[in-house]
C-alpha positions in Angstrom: 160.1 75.6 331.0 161.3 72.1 332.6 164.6 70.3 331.4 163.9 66.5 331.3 167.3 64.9 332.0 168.6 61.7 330.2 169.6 59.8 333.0 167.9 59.2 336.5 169.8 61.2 339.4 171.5 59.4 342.5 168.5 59.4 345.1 169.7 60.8 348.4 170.1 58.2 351.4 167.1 60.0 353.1 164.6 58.4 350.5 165.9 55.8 350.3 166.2 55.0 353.7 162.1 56.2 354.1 161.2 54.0 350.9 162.4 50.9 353.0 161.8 52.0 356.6 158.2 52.8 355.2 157.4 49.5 353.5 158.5 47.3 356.3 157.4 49.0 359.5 160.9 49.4 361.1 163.3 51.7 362.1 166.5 51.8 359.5 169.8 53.0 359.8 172.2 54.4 356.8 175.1 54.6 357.6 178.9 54.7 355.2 179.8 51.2 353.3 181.7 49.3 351.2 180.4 48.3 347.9 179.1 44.7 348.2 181.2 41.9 347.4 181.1 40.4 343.8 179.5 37.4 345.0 177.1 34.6 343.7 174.7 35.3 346.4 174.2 39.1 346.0 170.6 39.7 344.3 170.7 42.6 341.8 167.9 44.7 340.8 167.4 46.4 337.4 165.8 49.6 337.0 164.8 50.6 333.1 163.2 53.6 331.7 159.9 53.6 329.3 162.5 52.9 326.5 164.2 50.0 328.1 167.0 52.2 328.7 169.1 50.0 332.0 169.4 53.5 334.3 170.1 52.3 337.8 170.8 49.0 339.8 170.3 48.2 343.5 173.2 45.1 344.8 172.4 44.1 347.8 173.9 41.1 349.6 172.5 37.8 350.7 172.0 39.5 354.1 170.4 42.8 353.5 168.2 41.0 351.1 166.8 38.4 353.7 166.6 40.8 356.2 164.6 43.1 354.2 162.4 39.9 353.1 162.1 38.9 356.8 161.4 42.2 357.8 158.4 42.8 355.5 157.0 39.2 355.9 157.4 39.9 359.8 159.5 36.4 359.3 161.4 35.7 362.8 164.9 37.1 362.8 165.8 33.3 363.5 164.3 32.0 360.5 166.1 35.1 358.7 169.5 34.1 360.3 169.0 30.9 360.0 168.5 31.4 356.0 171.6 33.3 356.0 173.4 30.7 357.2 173.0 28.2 355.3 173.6 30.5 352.5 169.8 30.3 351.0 167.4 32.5 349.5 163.7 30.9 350.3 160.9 32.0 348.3 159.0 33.9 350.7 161.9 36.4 351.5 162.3 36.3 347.6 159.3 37.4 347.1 159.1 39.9 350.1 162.2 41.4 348.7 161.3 42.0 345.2 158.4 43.9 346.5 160.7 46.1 348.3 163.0 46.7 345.4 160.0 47.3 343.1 158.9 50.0 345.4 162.7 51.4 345.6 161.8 52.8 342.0 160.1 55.2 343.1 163.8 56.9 344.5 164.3 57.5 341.0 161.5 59.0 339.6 161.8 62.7 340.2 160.6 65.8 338.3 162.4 66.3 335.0 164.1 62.4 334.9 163.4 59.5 333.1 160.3 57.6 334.4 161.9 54.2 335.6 160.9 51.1 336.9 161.9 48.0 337.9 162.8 45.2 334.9 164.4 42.5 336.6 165.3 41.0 339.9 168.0 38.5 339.7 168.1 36.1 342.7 171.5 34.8 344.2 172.9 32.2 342.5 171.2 33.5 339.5 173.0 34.2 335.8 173.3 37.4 335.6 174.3 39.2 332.3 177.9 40.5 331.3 176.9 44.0 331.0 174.8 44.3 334.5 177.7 42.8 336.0 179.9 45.4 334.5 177.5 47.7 335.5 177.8 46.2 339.0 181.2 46.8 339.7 181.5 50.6 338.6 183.0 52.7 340.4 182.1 56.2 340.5 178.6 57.4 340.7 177.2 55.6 343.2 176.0 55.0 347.3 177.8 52.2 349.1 175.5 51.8 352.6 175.1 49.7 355.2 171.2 49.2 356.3 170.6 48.6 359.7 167.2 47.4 360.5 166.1 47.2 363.5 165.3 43.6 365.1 166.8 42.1 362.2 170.4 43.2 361.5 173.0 45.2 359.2 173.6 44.2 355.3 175.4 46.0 352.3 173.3 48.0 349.5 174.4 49.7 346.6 172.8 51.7 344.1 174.8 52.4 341.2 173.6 54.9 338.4 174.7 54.5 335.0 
């Protein structure tokens, strides 16, 4: 007889560190953070179950989430850093990011949890709502990292379970 749990459990860095190392082609590092900044630019991911049920977010910042983008697109790392500097989020690593996070659900679908996937993607500079702020800035259970990848550079992720 199998227990099915009401929330999703904290994925370990190992999968989540293959999940991305496997969708862009490249060598990534985990290694201890701090959570992420509260800031305009981070992109926030939001992971619901069947029911709607808000389970899990991933905040990443501006530069993890280009990165990641530039990584999968096979963007140069110039173009990346040269997005990052200027503080900008352009479509194509958007887009190349969203397919990464979308993926990243699949860190939180294990035997006996919730089925989850992802709702929303909220873009820097984007509104995001009061409670997935909140949710944002818990502290508790979840994993502060920094990703490394290789050719493109270090940024903050968090995943926060709620």
């Amino acid at each position: 007889m199998s227990v099915q749990t009401e929330q999703s459990p904290m994925p370990s860095r190992h999968s989540v560190r293959n999940t991305i190392e496997g969708l862009i082609g490249r060598d990534v590092d985990l290694s201890d953070g701090v959570p992420p900044p509260a800031k305009s630019t981070n992109v926030v991911a939001v992971y619901v179950t069947d029911q709607l049920k808000t389970t899990a977010l991933a905040v990443i910042d501006l530069e993890c989430a280009a990165r990641i983008g530039g990584a999968l697109g096979m963007i140069p790392r110039g173009v990346v850093d040269e997005a990052i500097k200027a503080r900008e989020f352009p479509k194509d690593l958007e887009e190349n990011c969203y397919e990464v996070l979308n993926v990243m659900a699949s860190v939180f679908n294990l035997p006996n949890a919730p089925h989850v996937r992802l709702y929303e993607m909220y873009s820097p500079n984007s509104a995001i709502p009061a409670d997935v702020a909140q949710l944002a800035a818990t502290v508790g259970n979840r994993m502060d990292v920094k990703l490394s990848i290789s050719g493109y550079g270090d940024g903050s992720l968090a995943i926060v379970i709620k």
